[in-house]
C-alpha positions as CSV (number, residue, x, y, z in Angstrom):
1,X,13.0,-12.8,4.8
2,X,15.0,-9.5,5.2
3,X,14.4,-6.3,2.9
4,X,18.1,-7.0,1.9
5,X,18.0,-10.2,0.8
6,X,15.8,-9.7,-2.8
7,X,15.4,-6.8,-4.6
8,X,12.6,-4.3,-5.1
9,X,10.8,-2.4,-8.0
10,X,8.3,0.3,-8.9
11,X,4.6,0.7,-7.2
12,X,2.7,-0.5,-10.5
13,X,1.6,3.3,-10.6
14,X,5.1,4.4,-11.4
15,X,6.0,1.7,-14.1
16,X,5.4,2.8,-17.7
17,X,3.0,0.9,-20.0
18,X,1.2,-0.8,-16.5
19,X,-2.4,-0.7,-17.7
20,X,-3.4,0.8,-14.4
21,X,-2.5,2.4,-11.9
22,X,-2.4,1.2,-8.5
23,X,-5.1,1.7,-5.5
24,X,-4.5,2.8,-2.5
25,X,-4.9,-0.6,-0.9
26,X,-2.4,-1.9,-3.9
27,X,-0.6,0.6,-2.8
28,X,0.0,0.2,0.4
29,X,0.2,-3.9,0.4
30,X,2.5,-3.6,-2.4
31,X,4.6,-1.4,0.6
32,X,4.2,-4.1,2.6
33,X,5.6,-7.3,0.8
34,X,8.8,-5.0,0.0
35,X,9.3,-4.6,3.3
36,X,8.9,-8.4,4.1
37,X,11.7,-8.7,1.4
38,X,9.4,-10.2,-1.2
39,X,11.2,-10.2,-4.7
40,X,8.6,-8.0,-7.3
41,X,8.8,-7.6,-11.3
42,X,7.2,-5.7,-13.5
43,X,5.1,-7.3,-16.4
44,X,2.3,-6.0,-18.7
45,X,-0.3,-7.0,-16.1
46,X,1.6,-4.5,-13.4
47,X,3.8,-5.6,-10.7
48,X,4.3,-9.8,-9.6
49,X,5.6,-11.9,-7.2
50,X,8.5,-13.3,-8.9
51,X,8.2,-16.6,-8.3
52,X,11.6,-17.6,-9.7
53,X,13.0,-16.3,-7.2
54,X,14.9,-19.2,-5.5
55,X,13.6,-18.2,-1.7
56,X,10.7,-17.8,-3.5
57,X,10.6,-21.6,-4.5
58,X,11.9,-23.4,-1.4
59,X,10.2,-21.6,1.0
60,X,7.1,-20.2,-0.6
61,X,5.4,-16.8,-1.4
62,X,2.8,-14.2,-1.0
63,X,1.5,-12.1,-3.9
64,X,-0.9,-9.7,-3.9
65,X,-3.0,-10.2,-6.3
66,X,-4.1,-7.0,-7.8
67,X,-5.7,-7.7,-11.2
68,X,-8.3,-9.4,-9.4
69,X,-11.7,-7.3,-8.0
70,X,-14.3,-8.4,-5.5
71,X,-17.9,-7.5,-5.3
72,X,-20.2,-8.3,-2.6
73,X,-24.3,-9.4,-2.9
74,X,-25.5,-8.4,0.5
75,X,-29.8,-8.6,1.8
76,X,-32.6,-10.9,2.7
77,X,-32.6,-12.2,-1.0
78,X,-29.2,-11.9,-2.3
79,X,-28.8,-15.6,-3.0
80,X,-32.4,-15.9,-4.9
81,X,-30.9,-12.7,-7.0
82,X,-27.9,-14.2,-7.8
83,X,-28.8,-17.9,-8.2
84,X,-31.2,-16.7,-11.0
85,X,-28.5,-14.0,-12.6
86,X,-25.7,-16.6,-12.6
87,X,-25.2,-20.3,-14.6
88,X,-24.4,-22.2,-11.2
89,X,-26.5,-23.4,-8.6
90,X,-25.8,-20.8,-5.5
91,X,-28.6,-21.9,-3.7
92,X,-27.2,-25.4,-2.4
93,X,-23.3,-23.7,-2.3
94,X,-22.0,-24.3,0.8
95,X,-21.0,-22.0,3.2
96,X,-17.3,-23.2,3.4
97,X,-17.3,-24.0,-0.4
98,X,-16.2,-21.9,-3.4
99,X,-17.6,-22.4,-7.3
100,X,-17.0,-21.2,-10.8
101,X,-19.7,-19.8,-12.2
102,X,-20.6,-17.3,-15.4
103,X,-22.7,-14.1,-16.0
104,X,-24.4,-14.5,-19.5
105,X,-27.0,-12.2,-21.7
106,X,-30.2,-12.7,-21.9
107,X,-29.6,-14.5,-25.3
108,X,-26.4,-16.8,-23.5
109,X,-23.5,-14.7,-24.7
110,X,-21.2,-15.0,-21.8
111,X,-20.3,-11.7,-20.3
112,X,-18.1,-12.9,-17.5
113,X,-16.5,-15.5,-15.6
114,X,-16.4,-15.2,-11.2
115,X,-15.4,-17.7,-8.2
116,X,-18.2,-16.8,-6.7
117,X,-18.4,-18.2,-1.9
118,X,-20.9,-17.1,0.2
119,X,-20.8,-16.0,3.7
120,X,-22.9,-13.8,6.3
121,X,-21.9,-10.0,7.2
122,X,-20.8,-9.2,10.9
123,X,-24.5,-8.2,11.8
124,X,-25.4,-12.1,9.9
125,X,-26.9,-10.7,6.4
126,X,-26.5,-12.9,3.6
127,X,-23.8,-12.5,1.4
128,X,-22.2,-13.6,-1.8
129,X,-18.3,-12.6,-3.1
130,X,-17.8,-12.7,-6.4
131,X,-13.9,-12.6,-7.7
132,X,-13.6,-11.1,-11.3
133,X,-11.1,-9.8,-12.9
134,X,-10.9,-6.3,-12.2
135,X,-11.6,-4.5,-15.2
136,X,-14.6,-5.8,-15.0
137,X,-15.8,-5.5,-11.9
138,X,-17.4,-2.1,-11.9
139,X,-19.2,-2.8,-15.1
140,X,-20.3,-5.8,-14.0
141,X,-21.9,-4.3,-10.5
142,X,-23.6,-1.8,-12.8
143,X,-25.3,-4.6,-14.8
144,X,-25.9,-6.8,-12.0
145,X,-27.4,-3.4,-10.2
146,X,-29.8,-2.6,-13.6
147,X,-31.5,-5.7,-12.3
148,X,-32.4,-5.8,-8.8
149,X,-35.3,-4.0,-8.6
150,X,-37.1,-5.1,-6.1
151,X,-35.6,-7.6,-5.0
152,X,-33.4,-7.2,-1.2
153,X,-29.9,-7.0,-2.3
154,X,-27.7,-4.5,-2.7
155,X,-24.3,-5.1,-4.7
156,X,-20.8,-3.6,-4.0
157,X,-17.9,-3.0,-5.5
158,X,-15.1,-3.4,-2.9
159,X,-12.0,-3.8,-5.0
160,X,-10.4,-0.9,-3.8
161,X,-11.5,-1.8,-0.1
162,X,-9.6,-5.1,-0.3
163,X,-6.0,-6.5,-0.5
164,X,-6.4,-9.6,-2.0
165,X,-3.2,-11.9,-1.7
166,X,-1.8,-15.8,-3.3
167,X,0.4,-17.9,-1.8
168,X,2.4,-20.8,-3.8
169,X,5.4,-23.1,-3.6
170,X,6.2,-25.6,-1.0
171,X,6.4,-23.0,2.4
172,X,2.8,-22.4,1.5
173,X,1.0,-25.4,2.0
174,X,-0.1,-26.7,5.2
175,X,2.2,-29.4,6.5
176,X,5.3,-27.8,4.6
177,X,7.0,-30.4,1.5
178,X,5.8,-33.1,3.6
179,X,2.6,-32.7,2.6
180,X,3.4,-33.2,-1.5
């Protein structure tokens, strides 16, 4: 795709009523797809993909996804922590695998939904991801923090640290339309 070829908008910090402005990492990916030509639009939730874009359609796209926030479960016990703070069973959750799972009170009020994969740190620590929705991820690491105690896990926030990205239409699936 050319930078000619579809047009541009606003960084999501510059477009009036967005609910938030931008990080850095936003920022700068948000840089990025315009130069690859990718066609942008501004909606309540900040700036999309357009994906009625035609090019869009036929030969697929790449959105970052910046409503969405990632924290990280790292140490020795991280999975015990989680699997006993969480509704699903992260214990047995593969290593290649992703799951739903929920974050409820004490008396089952649900607090917040996460896909929650697991995977090992460079120096081979334990460690889960849990996608939320943004908003909530701070307050969520606070409340997930509140209860570690002594257990070996630390959790972090790294939303900002991150440029998290979708793909869709036909372009983006492995094998191209001959794979529908």
């Amino acid at each position: 795709m050319s930078a000619d070829t579809l047009p541009a908008t606003t960084p999501p910090a510059e477009v009036s009523g967005s609910p938030r402005a931008a990080a850095p990492a936003d920022e700068l990916w948000l840089a990025a797809l315009r130069a690859d030509g990718l066609a942008l639009r501004d909606d309540p939730h900040g700036v999309q993909a357009d994906p009625a874009a035609p090019a869009a359609r036929d030969t697929g796209f790449v959105c970052a996804l910046t409503d969405l926030g990632v924290l990280r479960v790292t140490g020795a016990e991280a999975v015990k922590f989680l699997h006993a703070q969480l509704t699903n069973d992260l214990e047995r959750l593969a290593p290649d695998a992703a799951q739903w799972t929920g974050y409820c009170t004490a008396k089952g009020r649900l607090l917040a939904t996460a896909l929650a994969w697991r995977r090992s740190t460079e120096d081979g620590t334990p460690a889960v991801f849990l996608l939320v929705p943004r908003p909530q991820a701070e307050a969520l690491r606070k409340r997930l923090a509140m209860f570690v105690l002594r257990a070996r896990a630390r959790v972090e926030d790294l939303s900002d640290a991150l440029a998290l990205i979708g793909v869709g239409g036909v372009g983006a699936l492995p094998g191209g339309p001959a794979a529908m």
